[in-house]
N, C-alpha and C positions, 0 to 999 in steps of 0.2 A: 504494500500500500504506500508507503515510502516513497517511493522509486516511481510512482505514478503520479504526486501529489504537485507534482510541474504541469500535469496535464487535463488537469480537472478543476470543475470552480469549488467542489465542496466534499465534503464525506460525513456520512451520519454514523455516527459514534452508539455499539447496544452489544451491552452485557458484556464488555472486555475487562480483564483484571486493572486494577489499578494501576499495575505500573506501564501495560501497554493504551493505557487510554490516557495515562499523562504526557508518555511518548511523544503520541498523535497530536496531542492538544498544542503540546507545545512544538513542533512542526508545521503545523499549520500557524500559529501566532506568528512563528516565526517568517512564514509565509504571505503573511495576511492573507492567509486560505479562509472561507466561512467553514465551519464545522456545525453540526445538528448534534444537540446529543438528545436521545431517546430516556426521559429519567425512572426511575426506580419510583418507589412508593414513599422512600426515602428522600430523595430530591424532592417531590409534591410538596412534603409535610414541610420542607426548608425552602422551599420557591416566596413565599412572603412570609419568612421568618423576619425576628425582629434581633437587632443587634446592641452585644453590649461586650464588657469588657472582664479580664483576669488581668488585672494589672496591665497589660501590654499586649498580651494577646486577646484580639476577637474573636468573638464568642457567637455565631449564630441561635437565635432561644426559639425552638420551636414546641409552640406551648401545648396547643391540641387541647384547645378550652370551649371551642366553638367560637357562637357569637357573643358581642359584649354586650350588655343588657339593652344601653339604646339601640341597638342593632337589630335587637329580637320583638323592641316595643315598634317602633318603624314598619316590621315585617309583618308583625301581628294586624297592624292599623289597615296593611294593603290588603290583608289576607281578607279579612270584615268587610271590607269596602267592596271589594273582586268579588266576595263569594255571593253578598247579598245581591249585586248587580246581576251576577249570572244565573242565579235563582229567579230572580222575578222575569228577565228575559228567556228563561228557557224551564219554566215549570210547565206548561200545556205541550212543548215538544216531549220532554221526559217523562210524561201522561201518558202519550201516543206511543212512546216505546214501550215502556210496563204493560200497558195493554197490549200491544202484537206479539212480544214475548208470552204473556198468559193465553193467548188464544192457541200461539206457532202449539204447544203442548201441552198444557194444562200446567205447568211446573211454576214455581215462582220466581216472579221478575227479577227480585232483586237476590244477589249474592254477597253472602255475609262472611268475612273469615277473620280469625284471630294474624293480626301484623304486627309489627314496634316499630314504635318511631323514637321519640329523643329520647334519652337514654335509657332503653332499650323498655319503655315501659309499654305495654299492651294494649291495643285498641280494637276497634270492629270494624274492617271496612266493609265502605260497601261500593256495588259494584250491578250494570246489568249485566245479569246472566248470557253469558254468549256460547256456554255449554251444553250439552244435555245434560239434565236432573241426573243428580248424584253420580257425576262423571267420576267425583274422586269420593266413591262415598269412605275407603277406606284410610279416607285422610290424612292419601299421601301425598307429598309435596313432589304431585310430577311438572314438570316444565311445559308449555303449549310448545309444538312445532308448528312451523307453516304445514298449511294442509292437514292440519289434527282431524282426525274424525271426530274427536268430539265436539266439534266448535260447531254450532246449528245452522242454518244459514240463515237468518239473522243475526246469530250471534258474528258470523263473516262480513257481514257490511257494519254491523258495531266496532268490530275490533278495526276494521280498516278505516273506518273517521277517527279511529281514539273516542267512540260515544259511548262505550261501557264505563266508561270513567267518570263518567257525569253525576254520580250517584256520591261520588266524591267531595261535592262541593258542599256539604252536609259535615261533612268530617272537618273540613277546614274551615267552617263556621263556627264548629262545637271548638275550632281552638286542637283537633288530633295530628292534625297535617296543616302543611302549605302548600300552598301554589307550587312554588319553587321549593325541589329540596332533593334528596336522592331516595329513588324509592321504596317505599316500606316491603320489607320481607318478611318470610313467615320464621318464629322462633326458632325452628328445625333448620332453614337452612343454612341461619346467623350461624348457628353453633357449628354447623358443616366447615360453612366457607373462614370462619376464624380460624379453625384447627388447622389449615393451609396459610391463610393468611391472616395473623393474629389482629392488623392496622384495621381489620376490616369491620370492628368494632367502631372504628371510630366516625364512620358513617351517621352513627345514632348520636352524634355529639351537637345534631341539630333537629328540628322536627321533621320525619319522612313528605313527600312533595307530591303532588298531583302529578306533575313533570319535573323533568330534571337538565341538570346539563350533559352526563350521558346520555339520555332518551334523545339529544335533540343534534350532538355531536357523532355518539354509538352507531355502528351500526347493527343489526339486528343477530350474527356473529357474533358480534367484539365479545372476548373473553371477559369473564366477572374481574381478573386484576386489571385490566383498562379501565370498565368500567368504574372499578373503585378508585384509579386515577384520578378518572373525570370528575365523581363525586368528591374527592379530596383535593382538587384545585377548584371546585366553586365552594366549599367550605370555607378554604384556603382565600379568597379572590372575594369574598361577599359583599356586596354593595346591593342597594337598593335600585341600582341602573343597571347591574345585571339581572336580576331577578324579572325588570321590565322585559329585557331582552332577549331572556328565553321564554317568557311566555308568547312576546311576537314571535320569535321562532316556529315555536309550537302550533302558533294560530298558521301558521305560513304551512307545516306540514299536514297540517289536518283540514285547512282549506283548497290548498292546491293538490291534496292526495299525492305527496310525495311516496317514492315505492318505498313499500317495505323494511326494505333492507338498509334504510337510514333510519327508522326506527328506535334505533339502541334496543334499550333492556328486551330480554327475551320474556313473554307475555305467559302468566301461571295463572291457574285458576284452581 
């Protein structure tokens, strides 16, 4: 790679040891070559660390506290305002869905499951049904794929506007969720996916989200440590003009029926 670094304008730097990735680094500086580097879960958490000092030497502090109170009352206030706005414009369509879901099969509209959201506490979402009745009755946490058989066909034009979700804005009223935040999972997986990836707790260090910045960056693929990338530089990066910014996002993929496979998280019921 060396020996090529005359003839290229760049090279993306993933998963080399320390001492061949300071190598590069400093080859390229020494070049004014651009390099990429692809970071860890580790880089994320120190991407807006805050600095201080040991005497003489800098100290990057990466605290992993969430948000900071005014931060959480600001997001709370948009949360109120968004969810009652989209209630009173969209209660007689989410009528109209309840009812074609109970006619498509006698089953009930809406779908209820134990999630967690901010540190790690328990909540009920809900959800329209876009399954058949007691798809998981043995209440295991399987994954949808595309083309699941179990998704009904209704349930297939729900999940492709993102309008099984709607049932959501109820949750983010009571104060369970946000608009904005990384998705709520069910207890069983939390504890799966930490035993691999321990940081993957720290997802719940703010409240679970209707949408997210994976869901809106993801695609429908991307492995859950991406994903928890994603999730841990919009924890990392929070601002009340990002939170605006994926929600237009969002409105952009669910209006224009972007495919699929920009989607992000992979869809469980």
């Amino acid at each position: 790679i060396e020996k090529k670094l005359d003839a290229i304008d760049g090279i993306i730097l993933y998963n080399l040891s320390e001492e061949k990735s300071a190598r590069l680094i400093t080859a390229c500086v020494s070049k004014r070559l651009r390099y990429y580097l692809i970071p860890t879960i580790g880089d994320v958490l120190l991407k807006t660390s805050e600095t201080t000092f040991l005497f003489d030497t800098p100290l990057f502090v990466a605290k992993n506290e969430g948000l900071y109170p005014e931060q959480k009352i600001c997001k709370r206030l948009l949360d109120i305002i968004l969810s009652i706005t989209f209630i009173a414009m969209l209660s007689p369509f989410m009528l109209l869905i309840a009812l074609l879901i109970k006619i498509s099969d006698g089953g009930p509209a809406i779908y209820k499951q134990d999630r967690c959201t901010e540190n790690g506490r328990l909540f009920t979402i809900y959800k329209f049904r876009s399954m058949k009745n007691n798809a998981e009755a043995d209440d295991e946490p399987l994954l949808a794929e595309e083309d699941d058989p179990r998704i009904t066909k209704i349930g297939a034009v729900l999940r492709r506007f993102r309008l099984d979700e709607l049932p959501q804005l109820f949750n983010i009223l009571a104060g369970e969720m946000s608009f904005v935040g990384p998705r709520p999972e069910r207890p069983q997986l939390i504890e799966e996916y930490s035993k691999e990836l321990p940081e993957f707790a720290l997802r719940m260090s703010v409240k679970s989200g209707l949408t997210g910045y994976a869901q809106v960056m993801g695609r429908y693929d991307t492995s859950f440590e991406e994903k928890l990338k994603l999730d841990l530089i919009y924890i990392q990066s929070y601002s009340m003009l990002f939170d605006i910014k994926i929600i237009l996002m969002t409105l952009k993929i669910v209006l224009f029926n972007s495919k699929e496979s920009s989607r992000g998280i992979s869809r469980k019921e």
